[in-house]
N, C-alpha and C positions, 0 to 999 in steps of 0.2 A: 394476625398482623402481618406472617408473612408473604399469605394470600395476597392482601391488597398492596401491598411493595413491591410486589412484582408479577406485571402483566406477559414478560416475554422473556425467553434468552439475553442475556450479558448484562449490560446496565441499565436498573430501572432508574428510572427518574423519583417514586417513591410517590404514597398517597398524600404527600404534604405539597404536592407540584398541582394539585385539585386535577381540572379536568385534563390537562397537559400529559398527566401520567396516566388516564385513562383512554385518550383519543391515540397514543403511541403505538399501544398494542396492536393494532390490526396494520400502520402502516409499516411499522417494524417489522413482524410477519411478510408483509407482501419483499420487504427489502432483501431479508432472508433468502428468500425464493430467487431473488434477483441476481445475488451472489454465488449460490449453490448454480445457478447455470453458469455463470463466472467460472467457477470453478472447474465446471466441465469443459470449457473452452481452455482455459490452461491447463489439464489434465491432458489431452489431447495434444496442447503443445509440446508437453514434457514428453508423450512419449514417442512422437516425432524425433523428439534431439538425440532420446536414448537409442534411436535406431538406426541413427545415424553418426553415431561414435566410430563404428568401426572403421579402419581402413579407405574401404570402397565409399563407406560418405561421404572421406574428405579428399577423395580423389586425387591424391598425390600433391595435394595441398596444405596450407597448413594446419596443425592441431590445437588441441587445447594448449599442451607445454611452449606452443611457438608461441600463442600470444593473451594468454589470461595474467594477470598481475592479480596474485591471490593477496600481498597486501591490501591494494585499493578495495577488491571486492570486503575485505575483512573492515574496511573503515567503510564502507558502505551500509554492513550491514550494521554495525556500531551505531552509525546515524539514525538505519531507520528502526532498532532499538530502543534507542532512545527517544525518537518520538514517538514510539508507541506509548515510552514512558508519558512524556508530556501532553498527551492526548488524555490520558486516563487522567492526570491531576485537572486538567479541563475539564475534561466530564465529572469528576468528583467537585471541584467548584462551582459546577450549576447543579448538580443534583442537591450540594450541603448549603446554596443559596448564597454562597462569597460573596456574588456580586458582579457586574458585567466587564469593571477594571480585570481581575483576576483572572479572570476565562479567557478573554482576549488577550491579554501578557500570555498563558501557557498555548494558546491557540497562535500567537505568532511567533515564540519559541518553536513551536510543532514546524509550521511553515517554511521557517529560516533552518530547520534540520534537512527536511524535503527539499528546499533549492538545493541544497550544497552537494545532499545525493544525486541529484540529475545533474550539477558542475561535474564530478565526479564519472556518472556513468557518461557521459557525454565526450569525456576528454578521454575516453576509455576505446570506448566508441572510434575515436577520430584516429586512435593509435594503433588501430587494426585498418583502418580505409588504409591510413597512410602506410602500412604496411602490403598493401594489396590483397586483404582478405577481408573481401565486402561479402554480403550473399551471396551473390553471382559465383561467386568461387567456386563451392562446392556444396554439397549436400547437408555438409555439417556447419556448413556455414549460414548455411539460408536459414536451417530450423535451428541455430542459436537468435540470430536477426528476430524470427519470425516469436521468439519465447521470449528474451529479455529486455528488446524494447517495448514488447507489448506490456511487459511491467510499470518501464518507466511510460509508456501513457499514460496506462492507472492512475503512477504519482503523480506525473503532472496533470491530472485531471483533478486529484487530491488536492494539489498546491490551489488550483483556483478555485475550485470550490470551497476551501479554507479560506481565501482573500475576500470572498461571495460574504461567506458568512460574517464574519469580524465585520465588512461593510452593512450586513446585515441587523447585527445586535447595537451598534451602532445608531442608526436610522430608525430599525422599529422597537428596539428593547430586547428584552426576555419572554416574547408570546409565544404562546403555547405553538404555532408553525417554527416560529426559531429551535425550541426546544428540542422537536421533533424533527429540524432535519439534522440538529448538532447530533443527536443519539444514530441517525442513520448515517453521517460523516465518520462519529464514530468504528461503527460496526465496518465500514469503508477501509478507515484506515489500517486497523487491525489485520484485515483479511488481508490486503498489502504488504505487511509485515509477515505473516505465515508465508505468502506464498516465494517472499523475497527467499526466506530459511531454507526453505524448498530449490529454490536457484541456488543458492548458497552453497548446500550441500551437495546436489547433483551434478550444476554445470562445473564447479569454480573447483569443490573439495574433490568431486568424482574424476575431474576431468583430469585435474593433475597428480590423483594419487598412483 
């Protein structure tokens, strides 16, 4: 029984989803693939930043302690915590068959978590320009630019692919494509969330301890 429940890594859809949870397996997989070079690319970013902390990075400009608001980052990551939570109670509504009301409520709960993070990092963002420490600045400035917006891409790439879907399930139902790209959103979102932990602790906790 547990064989056929589960065709891949994190959440199966389950052998009660018929062909749905059988055709997931190999695109899941390919998704997998897809992320893990993700990863390598923000690997690469992180250790840009980290080589660029010292002194001579920031070129007699400013640092972490002149302009990170470790609050804000801490209600940032709150946010996307929390919808990592509401992600999972969505995927658990389609995987226990709730119904398409249900999945779409925790899916725009999800959403409305993800805007308010990108209000946030945005305003974060504008309070460093307006302080004259853009990229251009310095060395530590470019390869923070170059790591923690490329996050907030992700999420806003997140946020619309979320509005995609909702208008999706929508329009065509619960078909086995919807299913399948809800569990690859999924897997999406989560990695989002790790690697936010990862800025969290490196840029935000490292920078000002």
């Amino acid at each position: 029984m547990i064989s056929q429940d589960r065709k891949h890594p994190g959440l199966n859809l389950g052998a009660h989803h018929g062909s749905a949870h059988e055709a997931a397996e190999g695109v899941v997989f390919g998704f997998w693939v897809f992320l893990m070079s993700d990863l390598i690319i923000f690997g690469l970013m992180f250790a840009t930043y980290i080589t660029m902390l010292d002194p001579m990075g920031q070129a007699g400009g400013p640092g972490p302690r002149d302009l990170f608001d470790l609050n804000s980052a801490f209600v940032q990551t709150m946010l996307l915590l929390t919808s990592s939570l509401t992600f999972g109670m969505a995927s658990l509504a389609m995987r226990h068959k709730r119904g398409p009301r249900e999945l779409v409520i925790w899916l725009g709960v999800t959403l409305v978590l993800g805007l308010v993070f990108l209000g946030f990092e945005w305003r974060d963002f504008a309070a460093m320009f307006a302080a004259s420490a853009g990229p251009s600045r310095s060395g530590f400035l470019s390869a923070f630019f170059g790591l923690v917006p490329l996050h907030g891409l992700h999420v806003a790439a997140g946020c619309v692919w979320l509005l995609v879907m909702m208008l999706q399930i929508r329009v065509l139902g619960l078909s086995d494509a919807v299913k399948s790209r809800l569990l690859r959103l999924g897997l999406f979102w989560h990695f989002l969330d790790i690697i936010w932990i990862g800025i969290f602790s490196i840029v935000y906790l490292g920078g000002l301890a």
